[in-house]
C-alpha positions as CSV (number, residue, x, y, z in Angstrom):
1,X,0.0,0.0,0.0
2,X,1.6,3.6,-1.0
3,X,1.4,6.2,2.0
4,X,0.5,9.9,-0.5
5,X,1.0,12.5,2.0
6,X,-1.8,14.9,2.0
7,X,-1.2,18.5,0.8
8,X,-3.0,21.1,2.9
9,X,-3.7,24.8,1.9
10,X,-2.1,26.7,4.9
11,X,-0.1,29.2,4.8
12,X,3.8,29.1,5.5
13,X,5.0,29.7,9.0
14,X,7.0,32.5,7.1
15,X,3.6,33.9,5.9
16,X,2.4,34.3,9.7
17,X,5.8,35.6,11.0
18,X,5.5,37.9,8.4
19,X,1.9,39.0,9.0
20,X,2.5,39.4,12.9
21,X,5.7,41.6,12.6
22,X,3.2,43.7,10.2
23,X,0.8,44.0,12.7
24,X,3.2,44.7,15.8
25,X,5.3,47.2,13.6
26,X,1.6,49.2,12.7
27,X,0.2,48.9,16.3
28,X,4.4,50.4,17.7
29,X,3.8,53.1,15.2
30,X,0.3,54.0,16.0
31,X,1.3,54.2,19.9
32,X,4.2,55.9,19.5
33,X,2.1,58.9,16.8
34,X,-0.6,58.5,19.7
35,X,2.1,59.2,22.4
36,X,3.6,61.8,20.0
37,X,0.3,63.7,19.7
38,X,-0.4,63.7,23.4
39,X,3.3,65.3,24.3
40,X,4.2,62.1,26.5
41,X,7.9,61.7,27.1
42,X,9.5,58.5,25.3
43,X,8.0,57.9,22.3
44,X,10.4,55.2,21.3
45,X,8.7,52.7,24.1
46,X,5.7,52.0,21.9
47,X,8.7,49.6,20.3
48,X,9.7,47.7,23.4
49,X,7.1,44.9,24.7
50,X,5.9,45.7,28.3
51,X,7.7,49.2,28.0
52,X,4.6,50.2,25.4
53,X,2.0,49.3,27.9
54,X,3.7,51.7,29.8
55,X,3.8,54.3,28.0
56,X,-0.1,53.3,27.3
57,X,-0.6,53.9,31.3
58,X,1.1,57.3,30.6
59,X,-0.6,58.8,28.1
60,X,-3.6,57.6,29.6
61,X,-3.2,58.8,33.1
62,X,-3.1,55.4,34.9
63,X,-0.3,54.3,37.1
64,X,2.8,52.3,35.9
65,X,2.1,49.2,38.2
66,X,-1.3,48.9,35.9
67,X,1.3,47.1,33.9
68,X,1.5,44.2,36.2
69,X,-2.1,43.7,36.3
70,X,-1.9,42.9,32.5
71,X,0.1,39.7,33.3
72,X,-3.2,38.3,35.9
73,X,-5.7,36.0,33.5
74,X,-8.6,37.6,32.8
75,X,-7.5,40.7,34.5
76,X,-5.5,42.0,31.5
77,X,-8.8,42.0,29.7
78,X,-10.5,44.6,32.0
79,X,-7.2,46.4,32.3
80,X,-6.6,46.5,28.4
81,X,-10.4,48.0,28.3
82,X,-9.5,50.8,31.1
83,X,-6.4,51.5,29.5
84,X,-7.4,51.8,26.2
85,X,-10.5,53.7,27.3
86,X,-8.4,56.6,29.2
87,X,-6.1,56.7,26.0
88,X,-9.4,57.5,23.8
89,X,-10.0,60.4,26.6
90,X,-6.7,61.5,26.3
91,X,-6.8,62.1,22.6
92,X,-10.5,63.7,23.1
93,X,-12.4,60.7,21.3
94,X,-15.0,58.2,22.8
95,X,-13.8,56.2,25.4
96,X,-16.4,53.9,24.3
97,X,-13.1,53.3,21.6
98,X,-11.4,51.2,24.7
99,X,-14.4,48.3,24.3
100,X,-13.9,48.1,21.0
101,X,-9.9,46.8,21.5
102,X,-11.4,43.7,22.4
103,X,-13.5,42.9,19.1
104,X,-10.7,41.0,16.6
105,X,-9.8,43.0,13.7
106,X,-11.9,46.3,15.5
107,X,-8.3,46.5,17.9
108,X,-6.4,47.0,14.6
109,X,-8.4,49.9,13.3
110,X,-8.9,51.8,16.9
111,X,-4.7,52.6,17.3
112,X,-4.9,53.6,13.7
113,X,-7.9,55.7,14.3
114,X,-6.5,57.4,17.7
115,X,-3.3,58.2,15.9
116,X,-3.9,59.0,12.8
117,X,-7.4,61.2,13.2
118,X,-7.8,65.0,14.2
C-alpha cells in the first residue's frame, strides 16, 4: 500500500511571522504617533514589549504598576479595556473606543484611528 501524503492549503510559517511583525510594527507606530500627539515623554517605548503598555498607562493617566495587572488571567482583559478607554479620553475621542480593543480586527483599526485622526 503507497502512503501519499496529504497536501494542505495553509499558509507558510514565514507567511504568519511575516503577518505578525506587520501587525506589531503598525500597532508600535500608532502608539508611538498617539504618544507623539499627546506630548508624552519617550516615544520610542511603543517599540519595546511591556515598555509600550507603559507608556499606554502614561498617556492615559493610569499608574505604571497597571502594567502588572496585565500579566493576571482575565485581569488583563479589564485592564486593556480601562487602559485603552483613558487613551481615547486623552486624545478627546470616545472612550467607548477602549471596548472596541477587544473585538478581533476592531483592535487593529482603533490605534490607527487614535493616531492618525484630528
Amino acid at each position: 500500500m503507497d502512503y501519499t501524503p496529504v497536501q494542505t492549503s495553509g499558509g507558510s510559517p514565514f507567511m504568519l511571522l511575516l503577518v505578525v511583525l506587520v501587525a506589531y510594527a503598525y500597532m508600535s507606530f500608532s502608539i508611538q504617533t498617539i504618544a507623539r500627539k499627546t506630548n508624552t515623554e519617550n516615544a520610542w517605548w511603543a517599540w519595546v514589549p511591556i515598555l509600550n503598555v507603559w507608556l499606554l498607562c502614561q498617556i492615559g493617566g493610569k499608574p505604571g504598576w497597571w502594567v502588572v495587572l496585565m500579566f493576571i488571567p482575565f485581569i488583563n482583559i479589564v485592564m486593556t479595556v480601562l487602559i485603552w478607554m483613558a487613551v481615547s479620553d486623552a486624545r478627546q475621542k470616545s472612550p467607548f473606543l477602549g471596548v472596541l480593543m477587544l473585538i478581533p480586527f476592531l483592535n487593529l483599526i482603533v490605534p490607527g484611528y487614535l493616531a492618525f485622526s484630528e
